[in-house]
C-alpha positions in Angstrom: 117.6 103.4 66.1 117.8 102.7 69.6 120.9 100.6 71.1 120.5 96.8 72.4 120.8 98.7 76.1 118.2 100.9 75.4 116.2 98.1 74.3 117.0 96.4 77.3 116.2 99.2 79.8 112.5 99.8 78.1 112.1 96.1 77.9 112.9 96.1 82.0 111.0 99.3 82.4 107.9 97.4 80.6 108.6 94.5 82.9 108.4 96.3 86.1 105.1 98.2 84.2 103.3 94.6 84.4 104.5 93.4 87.8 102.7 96.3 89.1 99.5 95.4 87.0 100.1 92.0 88.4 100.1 93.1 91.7 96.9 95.5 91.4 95.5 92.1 89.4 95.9 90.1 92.6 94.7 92.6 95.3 91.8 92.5 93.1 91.0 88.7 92.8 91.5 88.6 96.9 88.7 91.4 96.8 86.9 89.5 94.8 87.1 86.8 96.9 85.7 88.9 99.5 82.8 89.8 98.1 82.2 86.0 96.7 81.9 84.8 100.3 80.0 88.0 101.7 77.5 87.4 98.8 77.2 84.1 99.2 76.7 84.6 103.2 74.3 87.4 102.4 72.1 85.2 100.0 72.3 81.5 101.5 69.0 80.1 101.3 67.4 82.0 98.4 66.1 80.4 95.6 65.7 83.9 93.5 67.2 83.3 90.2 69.4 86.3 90.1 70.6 84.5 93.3 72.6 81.7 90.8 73.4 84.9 87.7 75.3 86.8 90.7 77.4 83.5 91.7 77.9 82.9 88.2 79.2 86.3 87.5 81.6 86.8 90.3 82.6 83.0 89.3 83.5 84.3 85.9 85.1 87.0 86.9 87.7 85.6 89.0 88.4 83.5 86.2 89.2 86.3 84.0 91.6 87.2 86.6 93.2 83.9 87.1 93.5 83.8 83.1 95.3 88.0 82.9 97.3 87.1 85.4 98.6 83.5 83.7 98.9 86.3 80.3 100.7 88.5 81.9 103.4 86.2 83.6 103.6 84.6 80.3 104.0 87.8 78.6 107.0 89.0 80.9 108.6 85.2 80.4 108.9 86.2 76.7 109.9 89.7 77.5 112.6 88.4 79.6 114.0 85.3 77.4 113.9 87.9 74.2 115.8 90.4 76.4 119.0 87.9 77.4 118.8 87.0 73.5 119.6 90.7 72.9 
C-alpha cells in the first residue's frame, strides 16, 4: 500500500499531467479560432449548403473544447481538495 505522500506526489504528478493537456487544449481552441475566421473570410457570400455544415462544425467543436477544458479544471479542483484531505 502506498503512503498518504506517495499518494500525494502521484496525485500532483496527475495534476501537472492535465495542466499540460489544459494548455495543449487552449493552443488548440485559439487555432481553432483561426481557422473559424479564415473559413468564414474564405466563404462570405456563398450560399452552398456545406457553407452553414462547415460553420456548424467548427462551432461545435470549439464547444467541445470550452466544455474539456471546464472538465478538466473541475477534475483537478477535486484532485486538489481530496489531496489536502489526505
Amino acid at each position: 500500500m502506498a503512503s498518504i505522500a506517495e499518494v500525494k506526489a502521484a496525485i500532483e504528478a496527475a495534476i501537472a499531467q492535465v495542466n499540460e493537456g489544459q494548455t495543449a487544449v487552449r493552443a488548440a481552441s485559439e487555432k481553432l479560432a483561426e481557422a473559424s475566421q479564415t473559413m468564414a473570410g474564405a466563404l462570405e457570400g456563398s450560399a452552398h449548403e456545406l457553407v452553414s455544415s462547415v460553420q456548424a462544425a467548427l462551432t461545435q467543436a470549439g464547444t467541445e473544447l470550452e466544455d474539456c477544458l471546464a472538465a478538466t479544471l473541475s477534475a483537478v479542483e477535486q484532485a486538489q481538495t481530496y489531496a489536502a484531505a489526505l
